[in-house]
N, C-alpha and C positions, 0 to 999 in steps of 0.2 A: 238036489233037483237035477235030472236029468237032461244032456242038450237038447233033448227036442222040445221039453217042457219050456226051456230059457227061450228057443228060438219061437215057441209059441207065444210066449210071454211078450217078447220083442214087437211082436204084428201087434198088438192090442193098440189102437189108436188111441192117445189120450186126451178129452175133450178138451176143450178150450173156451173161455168166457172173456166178452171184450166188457169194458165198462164206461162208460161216460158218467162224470158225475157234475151236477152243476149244483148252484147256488149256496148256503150258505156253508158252515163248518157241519153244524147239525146233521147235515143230508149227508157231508163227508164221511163224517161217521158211521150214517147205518149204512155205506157204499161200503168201508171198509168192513164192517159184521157181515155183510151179505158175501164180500169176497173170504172173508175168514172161514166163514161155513165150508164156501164151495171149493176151498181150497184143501180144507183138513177131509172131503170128501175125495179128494185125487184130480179135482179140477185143476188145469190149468190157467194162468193170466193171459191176455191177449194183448200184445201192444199195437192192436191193429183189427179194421173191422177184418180185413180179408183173411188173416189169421185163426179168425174167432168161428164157431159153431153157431155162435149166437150170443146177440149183443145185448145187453143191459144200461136203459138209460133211469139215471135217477134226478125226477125232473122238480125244479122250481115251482110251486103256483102261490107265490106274494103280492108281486105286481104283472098287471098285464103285460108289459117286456118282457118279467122273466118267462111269462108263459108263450110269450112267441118263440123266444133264444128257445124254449124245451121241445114247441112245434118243430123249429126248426133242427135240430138238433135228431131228433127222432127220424124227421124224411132224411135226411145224413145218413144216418146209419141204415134205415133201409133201404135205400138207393145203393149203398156199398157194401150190406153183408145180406140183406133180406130177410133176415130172423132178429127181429127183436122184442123184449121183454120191456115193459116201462112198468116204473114204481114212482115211488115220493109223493111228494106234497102235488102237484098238481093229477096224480091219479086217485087223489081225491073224487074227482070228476071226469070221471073215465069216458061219460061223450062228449066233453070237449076234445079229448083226443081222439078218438073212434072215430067221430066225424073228418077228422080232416087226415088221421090216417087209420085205414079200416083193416091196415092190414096186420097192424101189430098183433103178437100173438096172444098179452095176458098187459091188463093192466091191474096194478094194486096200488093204496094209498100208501100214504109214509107208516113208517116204522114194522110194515107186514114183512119180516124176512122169513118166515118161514115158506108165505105164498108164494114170495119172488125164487124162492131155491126148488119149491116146487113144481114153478115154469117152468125154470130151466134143465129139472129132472124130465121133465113133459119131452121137450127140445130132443136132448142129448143127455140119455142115462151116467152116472157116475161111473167108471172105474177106477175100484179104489185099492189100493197097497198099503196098508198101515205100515209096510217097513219103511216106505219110500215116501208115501205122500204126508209129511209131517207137517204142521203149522207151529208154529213159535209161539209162547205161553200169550206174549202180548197181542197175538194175531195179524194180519195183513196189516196196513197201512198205505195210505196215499200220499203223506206228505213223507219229506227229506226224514233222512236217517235221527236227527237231531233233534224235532221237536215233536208234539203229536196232541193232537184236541182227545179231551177228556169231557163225554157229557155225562150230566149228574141227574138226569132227570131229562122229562119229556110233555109235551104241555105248557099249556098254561092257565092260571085261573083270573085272569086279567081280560078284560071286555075293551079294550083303546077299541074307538067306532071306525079309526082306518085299518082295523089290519083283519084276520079272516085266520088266521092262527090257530085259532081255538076251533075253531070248523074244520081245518084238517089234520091235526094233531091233539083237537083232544083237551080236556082239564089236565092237569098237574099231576104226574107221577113219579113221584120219588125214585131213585133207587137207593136201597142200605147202603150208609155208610160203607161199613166193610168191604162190601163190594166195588165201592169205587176204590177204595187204599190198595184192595188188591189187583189191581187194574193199574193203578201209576206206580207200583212195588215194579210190576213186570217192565212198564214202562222204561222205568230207570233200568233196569237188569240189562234194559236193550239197544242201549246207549243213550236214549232220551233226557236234554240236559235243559227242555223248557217243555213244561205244560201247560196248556192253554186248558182253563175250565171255561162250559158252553154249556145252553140249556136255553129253553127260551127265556125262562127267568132265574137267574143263579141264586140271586137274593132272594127268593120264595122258598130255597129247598128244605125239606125237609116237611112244610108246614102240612101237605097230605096225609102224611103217614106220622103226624104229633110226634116230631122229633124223635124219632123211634131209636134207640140203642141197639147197637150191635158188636157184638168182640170182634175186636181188632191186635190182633198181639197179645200184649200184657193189659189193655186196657180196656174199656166199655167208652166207647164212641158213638155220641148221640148223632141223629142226621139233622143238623145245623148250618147255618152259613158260617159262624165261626168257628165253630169248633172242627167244621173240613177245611176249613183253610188253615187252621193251625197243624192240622194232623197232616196234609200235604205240604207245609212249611220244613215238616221235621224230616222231608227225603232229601235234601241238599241238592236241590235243581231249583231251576225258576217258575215259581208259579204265577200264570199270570190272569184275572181275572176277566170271564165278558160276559153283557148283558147282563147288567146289573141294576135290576129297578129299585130306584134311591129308597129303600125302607130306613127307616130311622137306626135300623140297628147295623144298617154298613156302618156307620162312627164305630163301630167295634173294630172292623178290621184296618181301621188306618194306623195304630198303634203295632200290628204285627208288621205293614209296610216300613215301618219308621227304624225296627228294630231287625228288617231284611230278611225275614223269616218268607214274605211273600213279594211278589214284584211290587213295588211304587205305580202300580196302573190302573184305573178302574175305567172300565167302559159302562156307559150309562148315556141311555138314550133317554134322553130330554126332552126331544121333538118338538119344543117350543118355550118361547119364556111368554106370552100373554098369556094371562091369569083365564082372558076368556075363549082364547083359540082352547089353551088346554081342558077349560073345562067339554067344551065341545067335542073334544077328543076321549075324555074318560081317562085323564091324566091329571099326577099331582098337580095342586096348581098354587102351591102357597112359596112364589118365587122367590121372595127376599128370604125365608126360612133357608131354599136352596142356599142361597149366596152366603148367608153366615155361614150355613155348614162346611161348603167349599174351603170358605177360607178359616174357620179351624182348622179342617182336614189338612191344609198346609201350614199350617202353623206346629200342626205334630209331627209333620210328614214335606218336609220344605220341597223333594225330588218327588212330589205325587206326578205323575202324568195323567190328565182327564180327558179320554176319547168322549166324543159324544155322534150322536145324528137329529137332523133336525127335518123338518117337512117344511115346505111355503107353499103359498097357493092354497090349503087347507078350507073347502069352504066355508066363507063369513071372515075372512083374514083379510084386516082392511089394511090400509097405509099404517094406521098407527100401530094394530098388532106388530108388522114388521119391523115397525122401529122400533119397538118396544124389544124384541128381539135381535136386533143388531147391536141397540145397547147393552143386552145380558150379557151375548157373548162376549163384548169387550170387559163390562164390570167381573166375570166370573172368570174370564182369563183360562176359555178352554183350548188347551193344547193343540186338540186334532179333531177338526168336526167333518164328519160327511153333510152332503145337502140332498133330500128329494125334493121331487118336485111332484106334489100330490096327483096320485091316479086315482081315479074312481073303479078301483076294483071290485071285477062282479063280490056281490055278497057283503060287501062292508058296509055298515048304518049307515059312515059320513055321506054316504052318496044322496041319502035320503037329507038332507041337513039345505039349509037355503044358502044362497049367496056362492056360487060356482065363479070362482075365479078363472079370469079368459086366459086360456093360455101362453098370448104373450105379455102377460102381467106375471105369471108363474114365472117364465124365461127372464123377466127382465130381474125378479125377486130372488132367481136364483144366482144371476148372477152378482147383484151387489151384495150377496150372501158370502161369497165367495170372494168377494172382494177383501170384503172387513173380517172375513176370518183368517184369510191368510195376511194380514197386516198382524193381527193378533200374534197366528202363530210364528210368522218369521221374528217379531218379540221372545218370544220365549226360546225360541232356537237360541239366538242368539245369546242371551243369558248361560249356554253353555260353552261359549268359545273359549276356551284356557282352562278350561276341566277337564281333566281324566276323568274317562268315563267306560263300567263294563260292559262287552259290547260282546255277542255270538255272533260267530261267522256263519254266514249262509253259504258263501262262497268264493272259494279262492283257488287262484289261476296258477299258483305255483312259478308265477313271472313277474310277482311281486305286486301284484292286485290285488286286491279283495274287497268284499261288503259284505256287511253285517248289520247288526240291529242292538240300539242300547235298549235299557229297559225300559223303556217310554216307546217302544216300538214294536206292536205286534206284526209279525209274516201276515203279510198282503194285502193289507190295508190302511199301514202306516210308512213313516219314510225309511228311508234304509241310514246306514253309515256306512262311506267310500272309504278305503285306507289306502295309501299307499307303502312304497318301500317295506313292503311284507314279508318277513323271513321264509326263505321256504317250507320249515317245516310247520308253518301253521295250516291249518285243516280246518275241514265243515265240522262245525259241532265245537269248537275251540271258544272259550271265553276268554277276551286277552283285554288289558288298559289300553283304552286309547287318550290321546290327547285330541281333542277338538281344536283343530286350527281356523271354521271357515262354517258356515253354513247357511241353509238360504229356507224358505217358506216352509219345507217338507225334509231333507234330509241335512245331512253332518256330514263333514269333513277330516280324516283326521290323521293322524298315523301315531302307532304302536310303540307304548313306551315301558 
């Protein structure tokens, strides 16, 4: 190549893409495919709108919060950079945002990444260099070097009358097997030493597409809940499971928990224990069946950890449903619960349903929710004080700090573990013994043994 061709070459401005991405893991996800794309096209990251050609928001539309936090979020970046693209779950509904911001330049629903890359060709054309503009097999990511969500699917074929899900993302879509193993193969290759699997329903996969087989290696791997969680057991990281709707056939994988193949954790959203709130909801409702199950699952599995969430306020949720729900959580001895507090979001059935609970009955519901479950969980914390326990560092100071997470603990919605007296050469991404000296409602105490 000739110098005036190099010095040509040098002027070529290379575009730049900012991203906001909010709400759950799910929308994480197609954030990071949509930067993968734009990146193995010669796009740059922007860690800034002022930086950026043009921004990208990938917005929430669950609860009307999250839909304000994405209103707002949106006039953010067009106040600071003035070119913005919006996607996700609430461009669903593209004149809820048009109306309040008219000036965005393309809105599309969740999982459109080809639209969204097409905006942003729209914006600011690619310049691309295959010598230089390379993407890593695993492709971009948002989270730390050490962990990384894995979704298995997309949809759901689940009708619950509070949620609106299925309205913007659609029935149940598998992906083959293969294809995810070959997706947490690279994972691992990339230092990734925990996987989080995420979908709306993880326990459904597969059932779209009748279990469909696919080669993977030396073997024929059906699309299953169990047989992917065994097949991702066999890459020697942490797999850990969420959004797990209790089908009768999870008791299958508590036996790989028990034998360490998969992490000791199931997330499973409950949302209620009255037999009649649930039925109102278009949820299991056969609760004591729960409770035995529970406490087999621990009886195979004694270090299970059980996340859950629940809703109050639900219309028709009178005082006794509540109690009837304060006592579950105590009899079923759930580790880590989140609490909403029911919205009437456009489009969902409950809204149509009688019996609107006043808001400060919600407020007062929600907090003696949160009362009796952190009584619950500082119980079971403490059950671990004078255990070694294996723990990933998230982060350490190199001054002899650090926190991490044992296996009862997913990144960013459960408690952390504090260490101290930490040798310096321990690192993010390190799985070391701790001993538990101390702990309190939400996180561990410990140091390194």
């Amino acid at each position: 190549m000739s110098a005036a061709n190099v010095n040509a070459k040098k002027t070529v401005k290379t575009p730049k893409v900012g991203m906001v991405s909010l709400g759950c893991p799910k929308a994480l996800v197609d954030s990071e495919r949509i930067l993968s794309q734009l990146r193995s096209e010669g796009y740059e990251i922007s860690g800034s709108y002022d930086g950026a050609d043009v921004v990208i928001v990938n917005t929430c539309g669950f609860l009307d919060s999250a839909k304000t936090e994405s209103l707002e979020a949106i006039g953010e970046a067009i106040e600071s950079n003035g070119k913005v693209i919006v996607t996700g779950c609430m461009g669903a509904e593209p004149d809820q945002i048009t109306a309040v911001h008219p000036k965005v330049l393309s809105v599309t629903g969740p999982q459109q990444y080809e639209q969204v890359v097409n905006a942003v060709h729209n914006v600011v054309p690619p310049v691309h260099d295959p010598y230089v503009d390379l993407v890593p097999p695993e492709g971009l990511r948002l989270t730390p070097r050490h962990y990384a969500y894995l979704k298995i699917s997309e949809g759901c074929n689940n009708r619950c009358t509070f949620c609106i899900i299925p309205s913007l993302r659609g029935d149940l879509v598998s992906r083959p097997a293969n294809h995810i193993m070959y997706e947490a193969e690279n994972l691992v290759k990339a230092g990734v030493k925990e996987i989080l699997v995420i979908s709306q329903d993880t326990s459904a996969y597969g059932v779209d597409i009748k279990y469909a087989e696919s080669k993977w290696k030396d073997k024929v791997l059906k699309a299953k809940f169990y047989d992917l969680a065994e097949a991702l057991g066999s890459l020697g990281v942490w797999v850990r499971m969420h959004y797990v709707y209790p089908y009768p056939h999870v008791d299958d994988v508590i036996p790989l928990m028990a034998e360490g193949k998969i992490l000791p954790y199931l997330d499973i959203p409950f949302q209620h224990a009255s037999p009649k709130v649930l039925k109102a909801m278009k949820r299991p409702g056969n609760v004591e069946k729960v409770t035995e199950r529970i406490k087999k699952w621990r009886e195979i599995c004694p270090d299970l950890t059980i996340r859950s969430t629940f809703i109050v306020g639900f219309p028709g949720e009178t005082e006794e449903d509540f109690q009837t729900l304060l006592n579950w959580i105590e009899e079923a001895q759930i580790d880590r619960a989140g609490c909403f507090k029911y919205e009437a979001v456009a489009g969902a059935v409950a809204n149509e349903l009688d019996g609107a609970v006043p808001e400060e009955v919600k407020e007062e519901r929600y907090q003696r929710f949160m009362e009796a479950q952190q009584a619950v969980s500082i119980a079971r914390q403490e059950r671990k004080i004078g255990r070694t326990l294996p723990v990933i560092i998230d982060v350490a100071d190199g001054e002899g700090g650090a926190d991490g997470r044992s296996q009862g603990d997913a990144p960013e919605i459960d408690g952390k573990v504090y260490l101290r007296d930490v040798p310096a050469e321990v690192k993010q991404g390190d799985i070391v013994n701790v001993l538990i000296e101390d702990a309190d409602e939400y996180d561990l105490f410990g140091v390194i043994v």
